[in-house]
N, C-alpha and C positions, 0 to 999 in steps of 0.2 A: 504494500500500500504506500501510495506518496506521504502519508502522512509519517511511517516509520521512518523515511529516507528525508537527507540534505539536500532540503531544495533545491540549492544554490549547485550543487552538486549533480542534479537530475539538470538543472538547466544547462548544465556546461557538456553534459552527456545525453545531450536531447536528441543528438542526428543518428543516435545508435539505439533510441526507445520508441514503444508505444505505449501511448497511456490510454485506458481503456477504464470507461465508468462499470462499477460492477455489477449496479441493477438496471444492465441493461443486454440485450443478447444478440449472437451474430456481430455485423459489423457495425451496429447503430452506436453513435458517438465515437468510435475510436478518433483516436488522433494520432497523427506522424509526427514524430517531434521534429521532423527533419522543416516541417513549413508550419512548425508553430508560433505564433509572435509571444513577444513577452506576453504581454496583456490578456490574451488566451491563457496563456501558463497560470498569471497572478487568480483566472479566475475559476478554476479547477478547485474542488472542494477536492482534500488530499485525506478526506475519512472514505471517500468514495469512488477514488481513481487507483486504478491497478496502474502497476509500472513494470513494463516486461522489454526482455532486447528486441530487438528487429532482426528477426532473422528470414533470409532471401529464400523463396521455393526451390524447393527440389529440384533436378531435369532428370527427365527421361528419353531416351530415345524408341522409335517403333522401328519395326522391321524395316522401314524402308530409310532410317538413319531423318527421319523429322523429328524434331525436340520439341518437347513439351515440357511446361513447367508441370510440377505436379502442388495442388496444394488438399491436405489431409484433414480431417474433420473427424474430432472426438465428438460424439452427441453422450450428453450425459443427464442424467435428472438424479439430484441429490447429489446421495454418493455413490450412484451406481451409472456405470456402461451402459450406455444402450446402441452403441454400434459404431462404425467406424468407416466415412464415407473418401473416395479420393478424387477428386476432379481433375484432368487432365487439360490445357490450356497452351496458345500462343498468344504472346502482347499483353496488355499491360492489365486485364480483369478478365476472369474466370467466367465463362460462358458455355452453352450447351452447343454455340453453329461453327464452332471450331471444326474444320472436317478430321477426323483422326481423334477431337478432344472428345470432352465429356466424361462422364461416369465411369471409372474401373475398379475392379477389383483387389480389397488391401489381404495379403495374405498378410498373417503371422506366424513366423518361424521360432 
């Protein structure tokens, strides 16, 4: 939570965060810290903002050597699993008319 963390400290490492309100789900409210203003930052409540790295999608390649990002989806209620979805993508958001993209299958090993 931002509230446990130096703020001043989250502000100077904001192009490597996203800050994510917690009652909220999916991607509603998130923020890039990479295109946040100060005045954005000052007005985050830090009892109700997650703070996590930024970390870049996967790639995959298909049979035929075209790269897809991959991005992974824990669905969860509570404290339980309820499944585990993968989207497969080119460019800059996650879409279903990607030819090659869309839905695939997460094994676990």
């Amino acid at each position: 939570m931002l509230a446990d963390l130096d703020s001043e400290q989250i502000w100077s490492e904001r192009k490597k965060l996203v800050l994510k309100p917690v009652a909220r789900y999916g991607s509603k409210g998130v923020l890039l810290g990479k295109g946040m203003s100060r005045k954005r930052f000052a007005e985050l409540d830090p009892t109700l903002t997650l703070v996590q790295d930024l970390v870049p999608p996967s790639q995959i390649a298909d049979a035929e050597g075209n790269s897809f990002k991959v991005d992974l989806r824990l669905y969860a209620w509570r404290n339980r699993s309820l499944g585990i979805a993968a989207r497969l993508y080119q460019g800059q958001v996650t879409n279903l008319r990607t030819v090659g993209g869309g839905f695939a299958a997460v094994i676990l090993a």
